[in-house]
Structure formats: C-alpha cells, structure tokens
C-alpha positions in Angstrom: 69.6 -4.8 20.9 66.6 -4.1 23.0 63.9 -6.4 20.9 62.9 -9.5 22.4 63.2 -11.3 19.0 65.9 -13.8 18.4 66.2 -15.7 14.8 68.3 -19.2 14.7 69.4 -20.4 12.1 71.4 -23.7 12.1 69.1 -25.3 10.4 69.5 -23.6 7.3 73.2 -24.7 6.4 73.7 -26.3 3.0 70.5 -24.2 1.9 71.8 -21.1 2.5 75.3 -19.5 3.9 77.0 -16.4 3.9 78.1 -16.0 0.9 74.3 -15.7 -0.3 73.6 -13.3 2.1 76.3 -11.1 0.8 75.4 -11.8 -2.7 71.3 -10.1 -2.4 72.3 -7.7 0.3 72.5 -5.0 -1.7 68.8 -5.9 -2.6 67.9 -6.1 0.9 69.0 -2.4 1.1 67.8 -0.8 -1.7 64.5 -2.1 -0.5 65.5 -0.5 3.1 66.0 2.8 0.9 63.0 2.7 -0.3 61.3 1.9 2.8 63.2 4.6 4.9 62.8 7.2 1.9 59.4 6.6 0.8 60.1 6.1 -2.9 58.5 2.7 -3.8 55.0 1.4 -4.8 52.4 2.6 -1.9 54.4 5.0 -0.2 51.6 6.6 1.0 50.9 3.4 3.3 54.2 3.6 5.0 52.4 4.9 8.6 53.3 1.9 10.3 57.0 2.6 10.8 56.9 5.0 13.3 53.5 4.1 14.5 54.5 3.0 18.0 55.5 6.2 18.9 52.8 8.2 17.6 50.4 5.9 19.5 51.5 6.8 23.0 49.6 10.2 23.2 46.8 7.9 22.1 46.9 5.1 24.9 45.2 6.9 27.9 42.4 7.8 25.8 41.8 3.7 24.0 42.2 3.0 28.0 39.9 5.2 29.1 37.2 3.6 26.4 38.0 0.3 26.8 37.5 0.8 30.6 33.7 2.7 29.9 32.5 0.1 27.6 33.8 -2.9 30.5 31.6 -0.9 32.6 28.8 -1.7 31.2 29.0 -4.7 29.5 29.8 -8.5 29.7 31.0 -8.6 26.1 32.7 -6.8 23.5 31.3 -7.5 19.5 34.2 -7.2 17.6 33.3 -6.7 13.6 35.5 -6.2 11.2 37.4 -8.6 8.8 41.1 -9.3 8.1 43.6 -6.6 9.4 40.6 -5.2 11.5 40.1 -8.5 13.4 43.5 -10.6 12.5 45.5 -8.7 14.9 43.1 -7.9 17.7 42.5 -11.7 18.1 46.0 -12.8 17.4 46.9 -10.6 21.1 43.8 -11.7 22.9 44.8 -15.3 22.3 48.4 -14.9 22.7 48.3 -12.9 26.1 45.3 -14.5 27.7 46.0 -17.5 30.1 44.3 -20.9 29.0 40.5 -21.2 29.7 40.0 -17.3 31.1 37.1 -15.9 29.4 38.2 -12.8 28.0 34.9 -11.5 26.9 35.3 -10.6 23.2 33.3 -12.2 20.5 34.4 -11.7 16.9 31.6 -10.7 14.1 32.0 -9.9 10.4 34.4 -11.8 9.2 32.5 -14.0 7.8 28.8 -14.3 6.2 27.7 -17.7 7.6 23.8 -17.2 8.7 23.8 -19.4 11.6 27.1 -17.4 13.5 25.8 -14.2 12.7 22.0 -15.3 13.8 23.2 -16.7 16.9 24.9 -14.0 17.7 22.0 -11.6 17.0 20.2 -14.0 20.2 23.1 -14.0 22.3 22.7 -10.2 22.0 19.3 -10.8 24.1 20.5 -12.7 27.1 24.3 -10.4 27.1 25.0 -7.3 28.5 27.0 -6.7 25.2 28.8 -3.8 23.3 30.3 -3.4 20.0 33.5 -2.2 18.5 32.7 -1.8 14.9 35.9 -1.2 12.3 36.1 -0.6 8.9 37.6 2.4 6.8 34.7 2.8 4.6 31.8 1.4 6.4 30.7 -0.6 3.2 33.0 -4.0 3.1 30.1 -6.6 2.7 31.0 -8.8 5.6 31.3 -6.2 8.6 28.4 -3.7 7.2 26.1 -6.7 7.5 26.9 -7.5 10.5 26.8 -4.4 12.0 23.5 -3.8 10.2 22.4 -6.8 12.1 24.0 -6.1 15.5 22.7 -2.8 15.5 19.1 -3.0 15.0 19.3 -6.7 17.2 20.9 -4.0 20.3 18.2 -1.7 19.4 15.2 -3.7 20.6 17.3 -4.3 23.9 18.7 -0.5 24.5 17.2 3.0 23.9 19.3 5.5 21.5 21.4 6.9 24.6 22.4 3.5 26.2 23.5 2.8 22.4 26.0 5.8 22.5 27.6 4.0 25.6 27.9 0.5 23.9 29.0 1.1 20.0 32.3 2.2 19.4 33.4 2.9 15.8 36.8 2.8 14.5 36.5 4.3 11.0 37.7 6.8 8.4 38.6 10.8 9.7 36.4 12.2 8.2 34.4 10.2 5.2 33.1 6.9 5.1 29.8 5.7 5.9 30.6 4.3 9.1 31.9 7.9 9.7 28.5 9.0 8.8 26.7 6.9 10.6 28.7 7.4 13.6 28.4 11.1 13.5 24.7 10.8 12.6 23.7 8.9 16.1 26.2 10.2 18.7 28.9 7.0 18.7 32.2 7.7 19.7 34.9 6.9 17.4 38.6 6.3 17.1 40.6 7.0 14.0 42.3 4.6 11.5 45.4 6.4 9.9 45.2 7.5 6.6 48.5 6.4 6.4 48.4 2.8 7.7 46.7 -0.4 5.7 44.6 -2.5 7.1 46.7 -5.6 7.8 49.2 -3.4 9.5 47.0 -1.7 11.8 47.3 -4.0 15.1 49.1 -1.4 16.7 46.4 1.4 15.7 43.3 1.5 17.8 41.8 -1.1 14.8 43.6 -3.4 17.6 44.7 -1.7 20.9 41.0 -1.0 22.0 39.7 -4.9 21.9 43.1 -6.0 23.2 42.7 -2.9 26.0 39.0 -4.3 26.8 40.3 -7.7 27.8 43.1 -6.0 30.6 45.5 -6.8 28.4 48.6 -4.1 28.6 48.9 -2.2 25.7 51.5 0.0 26.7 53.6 -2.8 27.0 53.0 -4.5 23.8 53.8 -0.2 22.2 56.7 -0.4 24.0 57.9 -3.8 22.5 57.3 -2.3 19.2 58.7 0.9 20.0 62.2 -1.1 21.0 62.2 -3.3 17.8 61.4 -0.3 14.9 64.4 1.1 16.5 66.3 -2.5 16.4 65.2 -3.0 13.4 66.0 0.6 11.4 69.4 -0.1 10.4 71.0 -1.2 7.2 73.3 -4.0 8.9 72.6 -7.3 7.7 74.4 -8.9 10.5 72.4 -6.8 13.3 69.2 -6.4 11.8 67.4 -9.6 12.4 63.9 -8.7 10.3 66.1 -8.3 7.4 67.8 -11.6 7.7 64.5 -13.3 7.9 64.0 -11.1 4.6 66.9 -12.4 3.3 66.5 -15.9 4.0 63.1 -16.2 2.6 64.2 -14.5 -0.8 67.1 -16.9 -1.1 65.0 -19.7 -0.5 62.3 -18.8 -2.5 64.3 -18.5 -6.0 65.6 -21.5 -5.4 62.5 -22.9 -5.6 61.0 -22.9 -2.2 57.6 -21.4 -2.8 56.3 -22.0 0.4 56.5 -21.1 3.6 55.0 -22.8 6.9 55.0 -21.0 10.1 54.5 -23.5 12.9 54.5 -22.9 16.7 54.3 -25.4 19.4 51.7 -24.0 21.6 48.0 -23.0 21.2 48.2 -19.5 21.9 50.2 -18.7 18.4 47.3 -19.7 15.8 46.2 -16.7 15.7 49.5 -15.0 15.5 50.4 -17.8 12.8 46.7 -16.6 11.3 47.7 -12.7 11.5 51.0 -13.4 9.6 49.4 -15.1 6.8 47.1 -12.3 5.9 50.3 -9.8 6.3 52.6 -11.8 4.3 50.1 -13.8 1.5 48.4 -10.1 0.9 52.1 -8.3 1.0 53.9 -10.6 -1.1 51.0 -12.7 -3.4 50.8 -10.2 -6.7 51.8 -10.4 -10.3 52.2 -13.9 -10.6 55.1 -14.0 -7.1 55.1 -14.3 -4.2 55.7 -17.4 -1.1 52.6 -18.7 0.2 52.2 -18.5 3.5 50.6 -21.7 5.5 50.9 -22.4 9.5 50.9 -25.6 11.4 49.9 -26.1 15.2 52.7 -28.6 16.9 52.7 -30.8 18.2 48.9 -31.7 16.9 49.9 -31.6 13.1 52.3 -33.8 13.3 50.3 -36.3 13.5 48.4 -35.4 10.0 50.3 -32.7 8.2 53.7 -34.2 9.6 53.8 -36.8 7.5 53.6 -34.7 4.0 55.9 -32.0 5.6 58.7 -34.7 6.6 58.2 -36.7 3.1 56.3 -34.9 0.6 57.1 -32.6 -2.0 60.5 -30.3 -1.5 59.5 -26.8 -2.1 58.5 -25.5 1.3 60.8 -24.3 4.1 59.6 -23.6 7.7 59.9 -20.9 10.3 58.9 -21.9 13.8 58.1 -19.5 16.5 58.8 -20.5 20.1 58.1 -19.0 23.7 61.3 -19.9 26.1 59.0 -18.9 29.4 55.7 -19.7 30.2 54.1 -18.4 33.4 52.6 -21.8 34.4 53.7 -25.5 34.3 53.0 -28.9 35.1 55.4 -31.4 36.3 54.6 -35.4 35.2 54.1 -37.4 38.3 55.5 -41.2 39.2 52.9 -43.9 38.8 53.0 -47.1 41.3 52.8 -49.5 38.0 53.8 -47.7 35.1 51.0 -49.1 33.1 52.0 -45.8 30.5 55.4 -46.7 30.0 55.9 -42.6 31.4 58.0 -43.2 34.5 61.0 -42.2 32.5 59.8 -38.3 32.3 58.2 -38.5 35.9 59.8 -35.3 37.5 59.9 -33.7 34.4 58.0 -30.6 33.4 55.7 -30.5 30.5 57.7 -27.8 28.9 60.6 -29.6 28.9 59.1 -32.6 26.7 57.3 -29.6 24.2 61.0 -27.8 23.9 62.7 -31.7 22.7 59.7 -32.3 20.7 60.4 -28.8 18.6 64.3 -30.1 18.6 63.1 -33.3 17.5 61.2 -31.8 14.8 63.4 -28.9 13.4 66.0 -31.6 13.2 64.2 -34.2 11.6 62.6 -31.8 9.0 65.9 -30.8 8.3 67.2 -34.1 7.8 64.0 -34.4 5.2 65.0 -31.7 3.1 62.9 -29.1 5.1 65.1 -25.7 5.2 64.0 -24.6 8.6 64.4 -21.2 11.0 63.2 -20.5 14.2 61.7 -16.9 15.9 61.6 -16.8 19.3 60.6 -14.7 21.9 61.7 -14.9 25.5 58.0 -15.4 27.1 54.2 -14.5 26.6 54.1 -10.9 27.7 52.8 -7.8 25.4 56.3 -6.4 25.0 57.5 -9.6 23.6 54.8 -9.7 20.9 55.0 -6.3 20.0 58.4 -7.0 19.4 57.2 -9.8 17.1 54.5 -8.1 15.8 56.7 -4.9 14.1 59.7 -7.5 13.2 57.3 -9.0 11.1 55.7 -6.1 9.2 59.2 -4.8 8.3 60.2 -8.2 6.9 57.6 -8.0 4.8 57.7 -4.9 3.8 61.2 -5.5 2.6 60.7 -8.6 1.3 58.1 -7.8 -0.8 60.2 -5.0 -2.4 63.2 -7.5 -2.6 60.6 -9.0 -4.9 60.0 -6.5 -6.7 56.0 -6.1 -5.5 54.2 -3.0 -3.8 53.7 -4.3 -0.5 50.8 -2.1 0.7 48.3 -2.9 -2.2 45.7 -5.6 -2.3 44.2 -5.8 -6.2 43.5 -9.1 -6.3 41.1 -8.9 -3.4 38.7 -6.9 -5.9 38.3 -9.7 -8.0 35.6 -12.1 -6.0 33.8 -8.3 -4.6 32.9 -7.3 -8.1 31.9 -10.5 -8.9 29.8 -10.9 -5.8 28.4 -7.4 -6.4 27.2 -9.0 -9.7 25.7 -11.7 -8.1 24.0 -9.9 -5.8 22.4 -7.5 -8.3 24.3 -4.4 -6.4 23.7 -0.8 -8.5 25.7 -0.2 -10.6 27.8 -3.5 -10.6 29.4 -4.8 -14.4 
C-alpha cells in the first residue's frame, strides 16, 4: 500500500472481531459494486472517485490564479458554505504552522450581521480579493455575502481592478453566479457536474484557497491519487476505508449511534469539522444514520471527558493522530521543582501528548467506549489527501451498507423553504 493512512484497532475487541467482519462483508461489497458500477441512489454524483486524476491537467492553471490574485492582494474572502468552505479551511488549518498568518478570511457561511459588517470595513483598510463558490449562485448565506462584498470592493476598486480580485467557482454553464461572472469579466473555475458539494475539496471549490496560502496542492492530489488506488479493491483485509466502513456498521446496529472523532492536536478541528458535514449529510436520512460529533484533546477532556468516560453507552470513538510533527519542545529542569514537573524534564512535548492519547483510548475503552484510531504519518499535503479520499469512500460505502443514497441532501430543504416563507421570497408556500 502506498496511502499514508493506517487504522488500529485493538481497542475494539469484545465489540467487534472477525467473525463479524466476515458476517456483513458481503454488504460491504455489494455496496463496493455499486459504487464501482454506478448502480445505486445518486449515481450521477460519483465524480469524486477518480477525481484526483482528472485534477492534474487542472493544477498549473488553480496555481497560476492563486499566484495572480497573491499579487495583488493581502487577503483572500473565501464565501461559500459547507462543502464550499469545510474542506478549504480543514487544509489551511491542518497544513499551516501555528500562529503564521495565512491570509484567508472565510465569508458566507453564516448570516450573523456583525461578521459579515465587519468584514465589509475590513474590506476598506485590506488589499483584499475574493474567491466566491457556489453551484447556483442563489444559496442565501454566500449570495448575501457576496452581494455585500461586492458592492463594499466596489467603492474601493474600479470595474477592471475588480476582474483581477473576484474569482468565481460556479456552475459550467448556468447558474447565476455563472451569469454574473460572465456578465462583468470575472474569471471562473468549474465545479463538476459530477461531484457534490461536500466532496469537492479536491475540486478547485478547495485547491484554489488552499493554493493561495502556498500550500502544495500537488502533493495533497497525489496523496489522494495513491489512496483511490489503495483503496479500490474488494479485500476486506487490505482495504482499510472499508474496514472503517465495516466497523462503524457493526457498531452502529448494535446500538452505537454515535460516533466521536477526536484528535489531539489543534490543527484537526477543522478536519474533524469537514468529516461531520461528509458523514452527518451522507449517512443522516430516512430516519438512520450515526451522528457524527468531534472532540479536541486534550482540552475536552476536561468538560466532555467526563460524559464520554461515564455517560451513556451508545457512542464509539475514532481518533486521528499525527506520528511527526515538524517542530517540538523539550520540558526543561527547574532548580526547585515548585511544579512537581522534574520527572518529564528532558522530555519532548509530543511524547507527553502521544501517552495522554494511550491514556485515553485505553481508559475509554475500559469505560465501555468502542474506540479506533486513524493515523497519518505527519502534517504534509500528501498525508491528508490520503485522509481526505479514505474518508469519502468510507462513507460512500457505508452509507450504502445502510441502505441510504449517499450523495443526496433532502433534509437540508426543510429550514430553506421555511426561511423563504419567512422572508416573504416569491413564490415561496
């Protein structure tokens, strides 16, 4: 195998063995059928599979953009909501070192009036310009703030500096954003017909804010380019993502209904943030599904800890760890010991977060906590690409496992046409 992904899973005995895993394989691969074969609910939304590959021709050209609008700016707006944010931040954070500004502001997902009028202001004193995404160019959230961001940029820059600073990542060829796009001279990038929004990281939707920062996006193509073909085959003992599948399916009809993702280090919320709108939009339909929830370590231990270790027994937990980190910090003697630390002096800080995730797993475990662990070998692009595509084809065949279309959203209609009600928008019922 050429993925970066490893899955351990010790702490799953009495919970789960092999005999289970033999008993719903054949699930597991009917749902790889009808992944590979395109026969299931939304198989028209099945563009994500090969995806890596058909990105590459794409690369120099997000590059070459993300380099022109660096040029003339000191920050990048960023509007769009859920998939067309989720997995753009998720990277940035992930990949950035602690503290470095990285020069991207998110907008549009969300509709609170003082982040949205504060960032109209800040749009006086920046150099700024925007990446604006959305298929159809109407979602509520990003189409106000783009209506705002626009008209705020257009006191500050004439209509030809605008065509330099507003990017749009829309629809081929209909849409209102297309229109509007077409209509005053922006450039664009495409959003696959193919390809929903929560799996579009690796689509320009992501690759251009990630490219803005410096971050290497040919890297984090080629991780995912490695794992869809790690990940392809029907062998439950290889095939890693469909293990995770697995596990969670087990787990769930026994009861566990839901599933924390935790990580020991900052740089995964927003990883942990991405998979929760992947899998709690994938799987959460007709009345099933796991619910997906994410704790920060060591921080939450010290709130939700307690309620995880001793509350009610129907979640399990996955953890995500990072073996190597590119910078460390050893614990120095003190003369009088006043901290009671002198025992870890000479050791590095990594070392204390790696026994306080042994610690944990184990203890959860001894709680009644089912718990797996996904780990990557250190905080480089290919590595989460890696992670990023294992995760989407879990999913995907989980949800099928389930016996849910993966690729739809309905229940997301619900509070929009309600809304539109509200709001008195024509012809809303």
């Amino acid at each position: 195998m050429k993925t970066a992904v490893t899955l351990d899973t010790q702490y799953l005995n009495g919970f789960v063995d092999e005999r289970d895993i033999e008993s719903i394989s054949p699930e597991i691969m009917r749902a790889h059928d009808t992944v590979k074969n395109g026969t299931g609910a939304g198989k028209d939304f099945l563009g994500w599979l090969d995806l890596p590959s058909r990105m590459q021709n794409s690369l120099a050209d997000i590059k070459d953009c993300a380099a022109s609008l660096r040029s003339v700016s000191d920050v990048l707006i960023v509007i769009g909501i859920g998939g067309s944010y989720l997995g753009a931040k998720a990277a940035i954070m992930m990949l950035t070192p602690p503290f470095k500004p990285y020069r991207v502001i998110f907008a549009g997902h969300n509709m609170a009036c003082d982040y949205i009028s504060s960032l109209c202001e800040l749009i006086g004193e920046k150099n700024v310009c925007v990446n604006v995404i959305s298929k159809s160019g109407t979602t509520t959230e990003p189409a106000i703030a783009f209506r705002l961001i626009e008209s705020a940029m257009r006191k500050k820059y004439k209509s030809e500096e605008l065509k330099k600073r507003i990017v749009c990542t829309t629809d081929a060829r209909k849409g209102a954003l297309r229109k509007m796009a077409e209509e005053n001279g922006y450039r664009t990038f495409v959003i696959p017909d193919d390809v929903g929004g929560r799996f579009s990281v690796l689509t320009p939707v992501g690759l251009l804010p990630v490219a803005y920062t410096g971050i290497d996006i040919t890297g984090l193509i080629d991780g995912a380019i490695d794992a869809s073909l790690d990940f392809s085959e029907p062998d439950m003992v290889k095939n890693l993502s469909y293990r995770y599948a697995a596990y969670r399916n087990i787990l769930y009809r026994r009861g566990k209904n839901v599933e924390i993702l935790s990580n020991f280090d900052p740089c995964l919320h927003f990883v942990a943030e991405w998979w929760k709108q992947l899998f709690g939009e994938s799987e959460g339909k007709g009345k099933k599904g796991i619910f997906p929830a994410a704790c920060d370590f060591t921080t939450d231990l010290h709130s939700m800890g307690q309620w995880i270790q001793d509350g009610t027994r129907n979640i399990f937990e996955t953890f995500i760890t990072v073996k190597n980190f590119p910078k460390d910090a050893v614990i120095p003697v003190m003369d009088r010991d006043l901290d009671e630390l002198n025992y870890l002096a000479g050791k590095k800080v990594s070392f204390v977060n790696d026994q306080a995730y042994k610690a944990t797993a184990a203890a959860h475990f001894e709680g009644g906590v089912p718990n797996m662990t996904i780990g990557v070998p250190d905080k480089t692009a290919y590595s989460l690409g890696s992670l990023l595509y294992f995760f989407e084809k879990a999913v995907a065949v989980s949800a099928y496992t389930m016996g849910v279309n993966p690729f739809d959203q309905p229940g997301v209609e619900s509070y929009k046409n309600k809304m539109f009600k509200l709001l008195g928008k024509p012809g809303s019922v």
